[in-house]
Structures are given as C-alpha cells and as structure tokens.
matplotlib code that plots the C-alpha trace (Angstrom):
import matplotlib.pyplot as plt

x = [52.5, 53.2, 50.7, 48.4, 46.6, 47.1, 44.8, 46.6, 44.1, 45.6, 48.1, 48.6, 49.9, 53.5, 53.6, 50.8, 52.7, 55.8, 54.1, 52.3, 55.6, 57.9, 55.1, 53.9, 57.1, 56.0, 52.3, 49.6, 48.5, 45.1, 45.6, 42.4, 42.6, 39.7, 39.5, 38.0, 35.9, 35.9, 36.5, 33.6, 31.0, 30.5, 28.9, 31.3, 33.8, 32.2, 31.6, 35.3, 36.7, 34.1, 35.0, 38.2, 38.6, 42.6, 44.4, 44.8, 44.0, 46.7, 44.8, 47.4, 44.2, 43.9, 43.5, 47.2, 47.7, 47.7, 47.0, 44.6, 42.6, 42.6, 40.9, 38.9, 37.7, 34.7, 36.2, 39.4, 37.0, 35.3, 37.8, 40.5, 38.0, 34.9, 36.9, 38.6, 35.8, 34.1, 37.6, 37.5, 33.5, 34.3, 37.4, 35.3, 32.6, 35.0, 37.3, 40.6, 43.3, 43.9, 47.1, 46.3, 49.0, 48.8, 51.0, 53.1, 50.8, 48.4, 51.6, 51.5, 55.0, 56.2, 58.1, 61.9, 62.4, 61.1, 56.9, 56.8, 53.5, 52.2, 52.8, 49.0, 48.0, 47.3, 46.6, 47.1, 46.0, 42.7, 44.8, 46.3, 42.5, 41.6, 43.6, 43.8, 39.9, 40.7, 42.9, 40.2, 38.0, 40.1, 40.9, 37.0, 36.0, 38.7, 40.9, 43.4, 44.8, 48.2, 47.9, 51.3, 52.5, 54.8, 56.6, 58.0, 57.8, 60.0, 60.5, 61.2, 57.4, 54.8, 54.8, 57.6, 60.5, 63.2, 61.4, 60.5, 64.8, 65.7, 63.3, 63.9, 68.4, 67.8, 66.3, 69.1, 71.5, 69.8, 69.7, 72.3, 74.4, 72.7, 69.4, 70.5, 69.7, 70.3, 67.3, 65.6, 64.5, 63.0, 65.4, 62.7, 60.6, 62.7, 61.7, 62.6, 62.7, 61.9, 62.2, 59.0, 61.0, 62.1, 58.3, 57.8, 60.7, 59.1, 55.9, 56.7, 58.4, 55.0, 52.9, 54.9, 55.2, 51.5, 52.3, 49.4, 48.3, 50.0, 53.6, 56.0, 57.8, 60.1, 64.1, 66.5, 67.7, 66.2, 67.3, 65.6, 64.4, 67.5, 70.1, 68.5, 68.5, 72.0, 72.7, 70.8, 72.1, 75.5, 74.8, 73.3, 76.6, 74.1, 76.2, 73.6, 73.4, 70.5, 70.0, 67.7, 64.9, 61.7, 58.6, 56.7, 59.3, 56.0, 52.8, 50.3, 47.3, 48.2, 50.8, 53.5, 55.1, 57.9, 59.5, 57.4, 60.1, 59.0, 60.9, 60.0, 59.9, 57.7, 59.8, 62.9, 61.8, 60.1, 63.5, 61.7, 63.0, 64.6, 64.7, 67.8, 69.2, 67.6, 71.3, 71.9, 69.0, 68.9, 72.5, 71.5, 68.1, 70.3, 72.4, 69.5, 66.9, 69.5, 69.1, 65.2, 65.0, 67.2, 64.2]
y = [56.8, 57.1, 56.7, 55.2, 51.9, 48.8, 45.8, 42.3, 39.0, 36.1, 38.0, 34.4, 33.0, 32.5, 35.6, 37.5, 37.4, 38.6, 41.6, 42.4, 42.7, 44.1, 46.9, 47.8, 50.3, 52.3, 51.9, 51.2, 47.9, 45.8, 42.0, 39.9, 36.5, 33.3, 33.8, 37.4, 36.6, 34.5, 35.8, 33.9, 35.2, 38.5, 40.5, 40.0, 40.9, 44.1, 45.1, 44.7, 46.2, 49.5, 49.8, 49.6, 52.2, 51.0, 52.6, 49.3, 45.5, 43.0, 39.9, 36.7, 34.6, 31.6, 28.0, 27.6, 23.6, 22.5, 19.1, 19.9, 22.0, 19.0, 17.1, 19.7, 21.6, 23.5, 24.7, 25.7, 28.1, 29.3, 30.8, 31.4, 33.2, 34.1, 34.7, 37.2, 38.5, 39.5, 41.3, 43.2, 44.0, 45.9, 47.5, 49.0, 49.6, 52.0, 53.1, 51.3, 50.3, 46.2, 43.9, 40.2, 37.6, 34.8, 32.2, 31.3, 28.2, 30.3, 29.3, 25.7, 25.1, 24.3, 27.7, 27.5, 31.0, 32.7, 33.8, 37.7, 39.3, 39.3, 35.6, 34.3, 31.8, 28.4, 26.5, 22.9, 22.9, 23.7, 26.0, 27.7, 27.7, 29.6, 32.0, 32.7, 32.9, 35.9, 37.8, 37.9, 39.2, 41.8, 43.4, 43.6, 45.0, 47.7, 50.2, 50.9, 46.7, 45.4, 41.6, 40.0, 36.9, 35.0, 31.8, 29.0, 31.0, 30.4, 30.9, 29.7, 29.7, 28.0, 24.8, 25.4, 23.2, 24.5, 23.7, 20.3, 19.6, 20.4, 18.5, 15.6, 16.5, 16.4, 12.9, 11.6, 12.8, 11.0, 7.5, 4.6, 4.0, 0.9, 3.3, 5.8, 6.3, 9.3, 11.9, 12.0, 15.3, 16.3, 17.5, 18.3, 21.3, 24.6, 27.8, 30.8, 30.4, 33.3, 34.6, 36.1, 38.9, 39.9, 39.8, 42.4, 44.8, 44.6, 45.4, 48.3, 49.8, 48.6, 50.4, 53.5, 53.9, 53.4, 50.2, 48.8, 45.5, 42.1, 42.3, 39.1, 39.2, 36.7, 36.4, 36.3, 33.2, 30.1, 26.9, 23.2, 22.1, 19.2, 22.4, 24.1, 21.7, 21.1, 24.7, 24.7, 22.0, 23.3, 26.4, 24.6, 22.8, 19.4, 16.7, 15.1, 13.3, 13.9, 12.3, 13.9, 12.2, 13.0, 14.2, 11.1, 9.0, 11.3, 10.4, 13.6, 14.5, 18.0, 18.0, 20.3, 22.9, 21.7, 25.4, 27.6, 30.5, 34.2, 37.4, 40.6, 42.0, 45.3, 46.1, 46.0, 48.1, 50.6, 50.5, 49.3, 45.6, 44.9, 41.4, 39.7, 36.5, 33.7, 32.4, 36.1, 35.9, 32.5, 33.2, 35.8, 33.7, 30.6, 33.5, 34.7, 32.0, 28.6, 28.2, 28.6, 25.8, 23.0, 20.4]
z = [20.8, 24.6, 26.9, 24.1, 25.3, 23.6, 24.3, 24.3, 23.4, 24.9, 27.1, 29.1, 25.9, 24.6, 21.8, 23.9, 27.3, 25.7, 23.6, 27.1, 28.9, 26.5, 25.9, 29.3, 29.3, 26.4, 26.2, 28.8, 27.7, 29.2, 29.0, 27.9, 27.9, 28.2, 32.0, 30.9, 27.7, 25.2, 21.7, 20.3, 22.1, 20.2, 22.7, 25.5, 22.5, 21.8, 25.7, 26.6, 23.9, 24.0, 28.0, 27.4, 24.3, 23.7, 20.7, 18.9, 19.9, 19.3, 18.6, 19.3, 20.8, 18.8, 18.6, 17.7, 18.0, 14.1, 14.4, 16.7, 14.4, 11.9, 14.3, 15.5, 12.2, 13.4, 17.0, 14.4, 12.5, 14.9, 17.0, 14.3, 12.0, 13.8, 16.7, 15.0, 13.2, 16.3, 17.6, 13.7, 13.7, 17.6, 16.8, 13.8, 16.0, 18.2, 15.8, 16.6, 15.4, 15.1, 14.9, 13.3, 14.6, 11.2, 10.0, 7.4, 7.5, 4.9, 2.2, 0.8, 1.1, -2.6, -3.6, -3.7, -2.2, 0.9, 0.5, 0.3, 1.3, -2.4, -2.9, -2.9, -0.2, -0.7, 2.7, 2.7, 6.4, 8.9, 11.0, 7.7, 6.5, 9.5, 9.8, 6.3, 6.8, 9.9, 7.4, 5.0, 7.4, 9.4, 5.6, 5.0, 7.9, 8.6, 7.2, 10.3, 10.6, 10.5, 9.3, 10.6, 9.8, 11.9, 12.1, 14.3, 17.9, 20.5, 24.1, 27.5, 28.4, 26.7, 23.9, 21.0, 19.4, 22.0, 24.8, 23.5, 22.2, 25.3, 27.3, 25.5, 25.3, 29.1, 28.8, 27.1, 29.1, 32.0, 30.5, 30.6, 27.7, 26.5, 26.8, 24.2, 21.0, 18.7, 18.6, 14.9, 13.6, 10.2, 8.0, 4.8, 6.6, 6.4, 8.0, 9.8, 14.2, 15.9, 19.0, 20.7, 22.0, 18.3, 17.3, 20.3, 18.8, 15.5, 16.8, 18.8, 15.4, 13.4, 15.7, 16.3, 12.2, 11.7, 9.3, 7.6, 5.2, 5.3, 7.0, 6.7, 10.5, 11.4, 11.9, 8.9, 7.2, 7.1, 8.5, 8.7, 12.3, 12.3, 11.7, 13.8, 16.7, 16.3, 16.7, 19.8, 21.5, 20.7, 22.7, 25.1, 25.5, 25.4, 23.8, 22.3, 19.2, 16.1, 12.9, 10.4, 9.4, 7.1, 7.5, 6.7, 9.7, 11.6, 11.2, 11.6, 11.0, 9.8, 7.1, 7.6, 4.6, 3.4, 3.1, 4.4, 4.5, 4.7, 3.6, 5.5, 2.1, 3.0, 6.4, 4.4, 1.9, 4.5, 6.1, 9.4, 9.5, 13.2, 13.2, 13.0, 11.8, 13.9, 14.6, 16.8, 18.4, 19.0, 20.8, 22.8, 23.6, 25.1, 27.2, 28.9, 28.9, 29.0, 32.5, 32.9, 30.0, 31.8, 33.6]

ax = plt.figure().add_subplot(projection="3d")
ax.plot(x, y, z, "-o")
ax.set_aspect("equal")
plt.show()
C-alpha cells in the first residue's frame, strides 16, 4: 500500500498524532482535525473527505474524557456516535476504506479473563455507550471498516496515567519531608497500558493485510494501575513511594471497569499480533521519552 493516502481525524490528538507520524513514511497521510471541520457537521464531513479521496480514514476524533461524557451526555453522543456516523455515511459515499478507534469501555468489567472480540458488550458508562453506539454504526453502513479497540494510551504528549505519575513523582520529590505523603493509586481496575507507538505498528500491519471487523489491540499482559505505577517509577529511577488504594477512595462520576482486559484474540490467530508485553514497551518508552516527561 505505498503511496496510498490515509486520512487521520484528530491528527492533533495523543493516538492521532502518533498514527500521523509514524505513517507519513509509508503512506501519504492528510491530517484533519477541529481547526479544519468538525465531525458533526455532516456536510463539511462529506466535502473534506470527497476532496480528499484518501484510501482509508482513521477516525481517532472523539470526545475521549469519560467523566466528561457523564456530565456531558448529549455532546458525548453526538460526537462519539453521530460524529462517527457522518465520517461512515462519506467514506461509503466515496468508496473508502475506514479504521474506528473504540474502547475497551464498551466491556462492563465483571469477566475474570481478558474480553476477546466475541465477548458481547455491556457499557456501564456514557463514553462506553458512545462508542459502542459508533461501532454499531460504522458495521451498518460499510463493508471495507476495521473497528479497533484500544486501551489505556500512553505517551509523552497529551493527557494519560504516565504523564499524570510523573507529574505528580516530580511533586513529591520537591516537597519537604514533613510535606510528604505516600501517593494512593487504585489497586482494583486492571488492564492492559499501551503505548501509542505500538497501536501505530499494529495499524500499519492491519492496513497493509486488509484486516476487517472488531480487532482487540493493545499490549500483552495485564497489570493494575498501582503495579503499574510502581514499575514506572522504578524506570524512572523516582524513589517515590505508593500505596494502593480502591476505586471507591475516588469519587467519579464515571465508574471505571474493574478488569477491563482485552486479548488480541483475532491478530493472534491471523498471525499479525505485533504488540508486545506492556512491560517491553513500557521500557523502551521510558528510554526514549524519560527525559521529555521530567517537569
């Protein structure tokens, strides 16, 4: 697929600036963000995407801030689903291919093992509601789709849990013995971190196999977010100290999955899983990016 034309929705975003830049090498690729249209207004939707004529649209926009969207219910809806309905009813309007960034928020939470595509939904949230609601939709309207659900992004740009440890390690480090107190972090929620750069390998390998349907994407292994801030502050070489705590210690409006774990159950049966174990990648992320994330 060299030389084909990708379209990236909100390229100025955390997972959308990443796919943009990784990508640019092998594909041309036109970044779209809210500075260029907004993906609920259909017709500005439709105009961009039918002057541009890209080979597929990777759809990342999204109103991404969870307990945001619980306090915020219609906006939530509106750009999560009909946002993304009006990116599906173009691309079928022009015949291209589309890639739908979800969440692993579309899962309740309660199973004991890691979701696999086939596990049916059950979102206990608005956001998970939403973009449950844009899967349904993109699988209506077209044939040609990749629906891929991701979880717990990181980077060194943009909001995410590493940014925020190390903010807040940095801090601690700064204040006066009799100022410090140990860092609390939730021990009950268990997931899978990933790495925005290892979202952008697997989407270079989904797109240049021609995958289709639901796809589970995220790093192997699961770990709680107390683990893995202790594994992060050990590569940070931050001596900080954290006790676990519970979910309920926060008081939210959105309620969080307790193990919201996915398996990449149809890559690794394709043979097309590249994502590794969020411990390697998480290593390799503090190599490159530990610098850029020290305040």
């Amino acid at each position: 697929m060299k030389h084909a034309k990708l379209m990236v929705t909100g390229c100025r975003g955390q997972l959308g600036s990443e796919l943009a830049a990784a990508l640019r090498g092998e594909y041309e690729v036109c970044g779209a963000d809210r500075q260029l249209y907004d993906i609920t207004d259909r017709s500005a939707v439709t105009a961009a995407i039918v002057s541009t004529r890209p080979t597929a649209v990777l759809h990342t926009a999204a109103f991404t801030d969870v307990d945001g969207c619980e306090t915020n219910r219609e906006l939530a809806m509106t750009v999560n689903a009909g946002g993304t309905e009006n990116i599906a009813r173009a691309c079928r309007e022009v015949g291209v291919r589309m890639v739908y960034f979800s969440t692993d928020y579309v899962f309740d939470g309660s199973k004991q093992t890691a979701y696999v595509e086939s596990d049916p939904p059950n979102p206990q949230t608005i956001y998970g509601r939403s973009k449950l609601e844009g899967e349904k939709v993109v699988a209506s309207l077209l044939d040609n789709y990749a629906v891929v659900r991701i979880a717990w992004l990181y980077s060194a740009r943009g909001v995410n849990f590493v940014r925020k440890m190390t903010q807040q390690g940095s801090r601690w480090l700064r204040q006066s013995a009799e100022e410090r107190t140990p860092l609390t972090i939730v021990n009950d929620q268990v997931g899978n971190p990933t790495w925005t750069v290892e979202i952008a390998r697997q989407i270079q390998v989904i797109l240049d196999n021609d995958l289709t349907g639901i796809l589970h994407a995220t790093s192997g292994g699961e770990v709680s977010w107390y683990d893995f801030a202790v594994r992060l502050f050990e590569l940070l070489d931050m001596r900080v100290p954290v006790r676990p705590g519970s979910s309920d210690e926060h008081h939210r409006p959105a309620t969080r999955p307790k193990r919201s774990s996915l398996e990449n159950n149809r890559l690794g049966e394709s043979g097309l899983d590249v994502m590794r174990h969020w411990d390697v990648a998480l290593s390799e992320f503090v190599g490159r990016e530990g610098k850029r994330l020290m305040p």
